[in-house]
C-alpha positions in Angstrom: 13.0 -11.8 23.7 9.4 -12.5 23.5 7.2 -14.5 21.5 3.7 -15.4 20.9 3.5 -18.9 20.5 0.5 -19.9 18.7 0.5 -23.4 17.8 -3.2 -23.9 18.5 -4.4 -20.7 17.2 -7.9 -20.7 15.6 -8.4 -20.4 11.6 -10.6 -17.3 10.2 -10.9 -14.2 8.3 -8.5 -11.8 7.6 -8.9 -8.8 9.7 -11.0 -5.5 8.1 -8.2 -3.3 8.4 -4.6 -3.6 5.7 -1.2 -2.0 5.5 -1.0 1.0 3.8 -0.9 1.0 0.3 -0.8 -2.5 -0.8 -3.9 -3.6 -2.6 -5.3 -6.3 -0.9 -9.3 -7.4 -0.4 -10.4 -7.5 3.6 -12.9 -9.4 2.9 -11.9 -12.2 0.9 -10.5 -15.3 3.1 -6.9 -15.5 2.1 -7.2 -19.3 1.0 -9.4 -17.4 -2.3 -6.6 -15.1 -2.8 -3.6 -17.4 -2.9 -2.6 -21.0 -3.0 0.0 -23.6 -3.9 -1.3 -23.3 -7.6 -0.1 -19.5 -7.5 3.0 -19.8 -5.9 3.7 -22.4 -8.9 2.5 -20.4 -11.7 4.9 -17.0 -10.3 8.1 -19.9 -10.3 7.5 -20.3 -14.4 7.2 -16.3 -14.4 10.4 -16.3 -12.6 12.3 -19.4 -13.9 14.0 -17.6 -16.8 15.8 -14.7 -15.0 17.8 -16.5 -12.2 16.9 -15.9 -9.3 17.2 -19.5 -7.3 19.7 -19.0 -4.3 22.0 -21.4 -2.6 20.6 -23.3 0.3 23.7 -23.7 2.6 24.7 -25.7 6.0 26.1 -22.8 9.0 28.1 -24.8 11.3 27.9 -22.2 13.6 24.5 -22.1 13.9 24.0 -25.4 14.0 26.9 -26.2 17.0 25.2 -23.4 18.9 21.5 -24.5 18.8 21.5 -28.4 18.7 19.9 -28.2 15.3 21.4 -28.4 11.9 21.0 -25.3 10.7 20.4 -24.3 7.0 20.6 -20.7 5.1 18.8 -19.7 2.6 21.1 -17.2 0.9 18.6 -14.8 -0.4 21.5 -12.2 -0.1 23.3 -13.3 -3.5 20.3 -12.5 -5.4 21.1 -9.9 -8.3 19.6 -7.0 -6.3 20.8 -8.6 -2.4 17.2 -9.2 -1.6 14.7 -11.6 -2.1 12.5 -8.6 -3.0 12.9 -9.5 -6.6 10.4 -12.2 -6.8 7.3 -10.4 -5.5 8.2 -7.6 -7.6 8.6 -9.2 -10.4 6.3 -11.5 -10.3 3.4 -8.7 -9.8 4.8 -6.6 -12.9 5.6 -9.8 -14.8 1.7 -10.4 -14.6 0.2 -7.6 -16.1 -0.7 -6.9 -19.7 0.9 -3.9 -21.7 -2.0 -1.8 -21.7 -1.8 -1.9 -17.9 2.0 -1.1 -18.2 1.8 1.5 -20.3 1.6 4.5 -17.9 4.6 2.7 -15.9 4.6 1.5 -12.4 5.3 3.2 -9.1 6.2 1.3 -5.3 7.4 2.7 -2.2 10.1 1.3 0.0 12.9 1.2 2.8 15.3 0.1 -0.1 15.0 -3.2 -0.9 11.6 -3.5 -2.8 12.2 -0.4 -4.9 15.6 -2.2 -6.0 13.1 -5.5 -7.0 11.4 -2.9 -8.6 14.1 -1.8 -10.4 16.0 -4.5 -11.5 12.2 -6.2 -12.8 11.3 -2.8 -14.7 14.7 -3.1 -16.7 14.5 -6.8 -17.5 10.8 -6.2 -18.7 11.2 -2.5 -20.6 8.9 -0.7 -18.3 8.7 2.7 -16.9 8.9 3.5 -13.1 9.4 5.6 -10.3 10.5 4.5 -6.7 9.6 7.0 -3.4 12.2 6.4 -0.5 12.0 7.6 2.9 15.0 10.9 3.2 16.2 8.2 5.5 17.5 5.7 3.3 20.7 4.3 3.6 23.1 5.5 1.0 23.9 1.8 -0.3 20.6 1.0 -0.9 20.0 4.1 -3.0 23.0 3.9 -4.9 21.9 0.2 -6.4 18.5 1.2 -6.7 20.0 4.3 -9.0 22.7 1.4 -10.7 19.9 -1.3 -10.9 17.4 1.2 -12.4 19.3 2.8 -15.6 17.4 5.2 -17.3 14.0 3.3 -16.6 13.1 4.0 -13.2 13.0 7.9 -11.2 13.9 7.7 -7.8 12.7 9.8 -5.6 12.4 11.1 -1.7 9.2 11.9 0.2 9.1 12.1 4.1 11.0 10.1 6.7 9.2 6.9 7.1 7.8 4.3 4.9 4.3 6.3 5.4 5.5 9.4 4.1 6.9 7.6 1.1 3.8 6.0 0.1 2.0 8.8 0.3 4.0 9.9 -2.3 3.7 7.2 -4.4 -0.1 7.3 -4.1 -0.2 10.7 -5.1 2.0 10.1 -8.1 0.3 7.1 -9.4 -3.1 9.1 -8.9 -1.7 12.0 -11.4 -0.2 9.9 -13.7 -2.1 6.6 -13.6 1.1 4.4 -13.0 0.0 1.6 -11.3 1.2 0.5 -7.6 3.6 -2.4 -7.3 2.8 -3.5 -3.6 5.2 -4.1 -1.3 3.6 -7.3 0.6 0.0 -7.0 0.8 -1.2 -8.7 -2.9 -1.5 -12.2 -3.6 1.3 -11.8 -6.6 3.7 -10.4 -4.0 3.1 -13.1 -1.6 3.0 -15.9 -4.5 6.3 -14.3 -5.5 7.7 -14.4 -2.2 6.2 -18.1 -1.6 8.7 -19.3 -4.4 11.4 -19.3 -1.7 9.9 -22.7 0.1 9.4 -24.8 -3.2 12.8 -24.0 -4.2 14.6 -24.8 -0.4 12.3 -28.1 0.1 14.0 -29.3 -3.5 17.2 -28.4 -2.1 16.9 -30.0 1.3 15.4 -33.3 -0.4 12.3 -32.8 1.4 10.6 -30.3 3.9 12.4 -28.9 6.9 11.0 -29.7 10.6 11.2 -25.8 10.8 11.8 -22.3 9.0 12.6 -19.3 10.2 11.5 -16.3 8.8 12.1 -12.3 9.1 8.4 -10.1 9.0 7.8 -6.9 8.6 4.1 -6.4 6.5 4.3 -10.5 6.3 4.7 -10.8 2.6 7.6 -13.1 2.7 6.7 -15.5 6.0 2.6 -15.2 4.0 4.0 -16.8 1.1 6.3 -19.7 2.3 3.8 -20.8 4.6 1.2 -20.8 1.7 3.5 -22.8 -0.2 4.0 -24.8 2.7 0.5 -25.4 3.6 -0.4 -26.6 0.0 2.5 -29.0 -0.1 1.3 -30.7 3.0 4.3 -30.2 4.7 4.6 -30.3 8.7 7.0 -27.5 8.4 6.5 -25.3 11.4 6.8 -21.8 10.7 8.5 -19.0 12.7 8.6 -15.3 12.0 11.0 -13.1 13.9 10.0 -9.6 13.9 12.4 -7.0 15.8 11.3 -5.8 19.1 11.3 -2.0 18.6 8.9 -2.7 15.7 6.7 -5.3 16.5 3.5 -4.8 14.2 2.4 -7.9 12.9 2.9 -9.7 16.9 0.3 -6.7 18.6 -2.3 -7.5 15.7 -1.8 -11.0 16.5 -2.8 -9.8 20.1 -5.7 -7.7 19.1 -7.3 -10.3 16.5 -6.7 -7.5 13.6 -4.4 -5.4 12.0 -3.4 -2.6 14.5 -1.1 0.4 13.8 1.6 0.6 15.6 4.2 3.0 17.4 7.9 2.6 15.9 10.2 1.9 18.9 13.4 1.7 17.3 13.8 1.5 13.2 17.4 0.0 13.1 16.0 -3.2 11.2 14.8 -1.0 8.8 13.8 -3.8 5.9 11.3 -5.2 8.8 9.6 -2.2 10.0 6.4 -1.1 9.1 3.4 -0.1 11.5 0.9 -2.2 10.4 0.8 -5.8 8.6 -1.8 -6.3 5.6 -4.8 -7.7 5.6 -4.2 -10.5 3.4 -0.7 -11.6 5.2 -2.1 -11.1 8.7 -4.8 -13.9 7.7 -2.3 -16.1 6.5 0.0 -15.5 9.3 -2.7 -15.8 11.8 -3.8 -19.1 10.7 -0.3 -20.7 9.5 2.4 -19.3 11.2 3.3 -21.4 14.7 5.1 -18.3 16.6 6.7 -15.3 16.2 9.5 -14.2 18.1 10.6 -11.0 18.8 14.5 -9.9 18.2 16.5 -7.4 20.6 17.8 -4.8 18.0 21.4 -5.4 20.2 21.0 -9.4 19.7 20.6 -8.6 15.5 24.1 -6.8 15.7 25.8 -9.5 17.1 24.4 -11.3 14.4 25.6 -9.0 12.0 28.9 -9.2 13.1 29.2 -13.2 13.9 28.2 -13.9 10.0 30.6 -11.3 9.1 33.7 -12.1 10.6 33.0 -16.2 11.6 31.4 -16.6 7.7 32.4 -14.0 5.5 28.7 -12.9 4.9 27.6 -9.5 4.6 23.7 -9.0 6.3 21.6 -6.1 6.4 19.7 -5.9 9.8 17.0 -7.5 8.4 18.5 -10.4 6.8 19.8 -11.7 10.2 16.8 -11.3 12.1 15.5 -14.9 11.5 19.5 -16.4 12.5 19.2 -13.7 16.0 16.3 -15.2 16.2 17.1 -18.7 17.0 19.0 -17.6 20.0 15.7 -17.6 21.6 14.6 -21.0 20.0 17.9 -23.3 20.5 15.8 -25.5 22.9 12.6 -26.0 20.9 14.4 -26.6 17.8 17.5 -28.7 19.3 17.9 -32.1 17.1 15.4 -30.3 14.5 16.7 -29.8 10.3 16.1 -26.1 10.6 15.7 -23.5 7.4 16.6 -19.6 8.5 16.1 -16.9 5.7 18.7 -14.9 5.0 16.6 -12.2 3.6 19.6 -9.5 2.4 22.7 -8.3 1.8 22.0 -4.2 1.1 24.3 -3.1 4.4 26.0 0.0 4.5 29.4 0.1 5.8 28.6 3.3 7.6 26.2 1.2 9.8 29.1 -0.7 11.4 30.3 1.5 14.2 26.6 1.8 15.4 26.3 -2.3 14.5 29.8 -2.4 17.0 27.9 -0.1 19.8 24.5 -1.9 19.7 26.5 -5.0 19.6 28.6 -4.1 22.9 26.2 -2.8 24.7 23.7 -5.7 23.7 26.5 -8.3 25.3 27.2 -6.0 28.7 30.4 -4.9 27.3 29.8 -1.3 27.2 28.6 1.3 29.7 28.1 4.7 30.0 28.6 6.9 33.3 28.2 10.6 34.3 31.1 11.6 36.0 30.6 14.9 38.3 34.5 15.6 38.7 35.0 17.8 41.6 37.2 21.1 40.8 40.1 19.9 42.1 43.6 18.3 40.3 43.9 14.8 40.0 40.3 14.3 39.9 40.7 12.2 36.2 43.9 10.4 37.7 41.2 8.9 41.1 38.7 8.0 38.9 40.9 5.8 36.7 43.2 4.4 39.2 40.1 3.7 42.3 37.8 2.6 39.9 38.8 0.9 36.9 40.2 -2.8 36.9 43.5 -3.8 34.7 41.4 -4.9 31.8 38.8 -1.7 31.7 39.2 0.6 29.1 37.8 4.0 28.5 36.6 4.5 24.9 34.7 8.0 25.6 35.3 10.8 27.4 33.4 14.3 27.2 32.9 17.0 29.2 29.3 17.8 29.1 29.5 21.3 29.7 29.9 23.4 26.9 32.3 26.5 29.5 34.6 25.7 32.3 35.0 22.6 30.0 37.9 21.4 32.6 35.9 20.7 35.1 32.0 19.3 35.8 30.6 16.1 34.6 31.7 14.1 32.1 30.0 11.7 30.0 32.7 8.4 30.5 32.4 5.4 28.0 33.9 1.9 29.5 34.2 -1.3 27.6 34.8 -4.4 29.5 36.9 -7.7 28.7 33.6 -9.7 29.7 30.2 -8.9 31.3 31.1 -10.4 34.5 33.3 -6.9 34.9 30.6 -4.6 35.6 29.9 -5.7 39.3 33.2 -5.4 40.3 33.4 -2.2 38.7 29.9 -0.9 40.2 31.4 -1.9 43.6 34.6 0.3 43.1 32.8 3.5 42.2 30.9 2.7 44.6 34.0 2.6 47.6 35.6 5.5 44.9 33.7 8.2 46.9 33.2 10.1 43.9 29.9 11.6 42.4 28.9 8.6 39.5 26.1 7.7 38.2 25.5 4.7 35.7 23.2 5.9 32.6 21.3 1.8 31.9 20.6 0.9 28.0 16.8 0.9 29.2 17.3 5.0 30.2 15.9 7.9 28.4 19.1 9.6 29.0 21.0 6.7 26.9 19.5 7.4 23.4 20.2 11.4 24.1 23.6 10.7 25.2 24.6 8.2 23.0 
């Protein structure tokens, strides 16, 4: 992990430059945009349709950091997400005139199902665009959510592509554009979340812990925060193969960024907004970034030790504290648990980034000389009694019997591999290791 710790970072303006698509004003200091006051008037807008969430003790969490550890279970809202309170929230606020032409949003999933489930509980019109790349889960609520309200669509393979889209659209047919993080109704919506778990908790945490992608939901707890006086410090965790709101923190604006790896697809975007990087620069205490592998793990712990299903995203901020055990040891500690919307289709690659994450699985190219017995060596000279193949493929495509292979191993525990290395090593036979860091692993693999 890395972090940027920025506890003695300088108040100012938010930078000139916003995420795409959300509406947002560069120029306007965020304390003008959104405040305490907001975040109070979107809990009345929201009061009426349920959407409060447990705040619950993890044992686990807390025996493995030092801290007690708390969960806010935004997972068990009605669409698995705390999406639903920006979105509704923003479409909650305007008039019918406004509505009348419908409303449009882009998203990975989860906003277009706050979308959704707030344009059937308020009889208005929409359309959702989705990256092709969607997970099937997500779409199928978004369809169930929806009824016959709300078009869903596909544009592109990224969030980019999809908001194009949605641009276009509400350009043609004057829908208007329910932003995704970047608005001061988003955020206030979002910012809901902190006076609802300081209620819960009987007063404020010493910290919170908080996913970010654009920054909408970590920009509206710490507003909320902020205006209660509370001496809350506030965390984001953003994963590493997508870290856009930690470079613009770097560069003193809103950069765009390359997309390393997309797996924790709810927090990915390329660039934060304008109005949640001001917030973020000036109240957030760190950000941490996530290994995609320590997520899985994650993933898997809540749902096997604690019977809680977790998108990618909503475990980001409990992966996260893997890296923060000693600064928040003997600390009352508040982790979002942002969603629920995982696909059961993801778990085999969850159970490979999770392995390979923990040293428990490696790959090797085997160059098997032409020769019998050459399989039978391999296995008895250089695996130990509690190694176990999982793959094996020729890589050749003729003389498939011979030539290298592409062997999987999963070990019993990491301390395996150097006894391992140093028997294929002794083995005499052509084998070379293919490292997690490698281009040749994400071809492969």
């Amino acid at each position: 992990m890395t972090d940027l710790d920025r506890r003695d970072g300088a108040p100012g303006v938010p930078g000139a430059a916003g995420a795409a698509g959300d509406a947002a004003s560069p120029g306007t200091p965020w304390q003008e945009a959104v405040s305490l006051d907001d975040v109070r008037a979107a809990a009345e807008r929201l009061a009426s349709v349920g959407v409060v969430t447990p705040l619950q003790r993890s044992d686990r969490l807390s025996a493995a950091t030092g801290a007690e550890v708390f969960l806010k279970r935004e997972d068990l809202q009605a669409v698995r997400s705390y999406k639903i309170r920006g979105a509704y929230n923003f479409i909650a606020s305007l008039d019918r005139d406004a509505l009348r032409p419908g409303v449009v949003c882009a998203s990975a999933g989860n906003h277009a199902q706050g979308v959704a489930w707030s344009c059937r509980h308020l009889g208005v019109a929409g359309a959702v665009f989705l990256p092709r790349r969607t997970p099937r889960q997500k779409v199928s609520r978004i369809r169930a959510l929806a009824g016959d309200l709300v078009d869903v669509r596909f544009a592109g393979d990224s969030f980019d592509d999809a908001y194009a889209a949605a641009i276009e659209y509400s350009e043609r047919t004057g829908a208007v554009v329910v932003p995704t993080f970047d608005h001061p109704l988003t955020v206030a919506g979002q910012g809901t979340i902190a006076l609802e778990l300081v209620d819960q908790l009987g007063g404020a945490p010493d910290a919170v812990v908080v996913p970010i992608g654009g920054g909408g939901l970590v920009a509206g707890i710490a507003v909320a925060l902020h205006g209660l006086g509370a001496p809350t410090e506030v965390i984001g965790a953003q994963p590493a193969g997508a870290p856009a709101m930690l470079r613009s923190l770097e560069a003193g604006h809103p950069v765009l960024i390359d997309i390393a790896d997309d797996f924790v697809d709810g927090a990915v975007v390329r660039t934060p907004g304008a109005l949640t990087f001001g917030i973020v620069r000036d109240l957030v205490a760190r950000i941490e970034t996530v290994d995609e592998g320590r997520v899985c793990v994650e993933q898997l712990a809540l749902y096997q030790d604690d019977g809680i299903v977790a998108e990618p995203a909503g475990a980001l901020a409990l992966a996260a504290l893997d890296g923060l055990a000693d600064r928040l040891s003997g600390r009352r500690v508040v982790c979002i648990l942002s969603g629920g919307n995982n696909d059961v289709a993801r778990y085999d690659e969850i159970i490979e980034r999770s392995l390979v994450y923990q040293g428990l699985k490696h790959y090797f190219i085997v160059a098997f000389p032409q020769q019998p017995g050459a399989l039978r060596r391999f296995l008895d000279d250089c695996l130990g009694p509690s190694d176990d193949v999982v793959l094996f493929e020729y890589m050749k495509k003729n003389d498939r019997e011979f030539g290298p292979a592409l062997v999987g191993v999963e070990l019993a525990a990491r301390e395996d591999l150097e006894p391992l290395l140093d028997r294929i090593a002794l083995s005499g036979l052509d084998v070379q290791r293919v490292p997690p860091d490698s281009p040749v692993f994400h071809l492969l693999v």
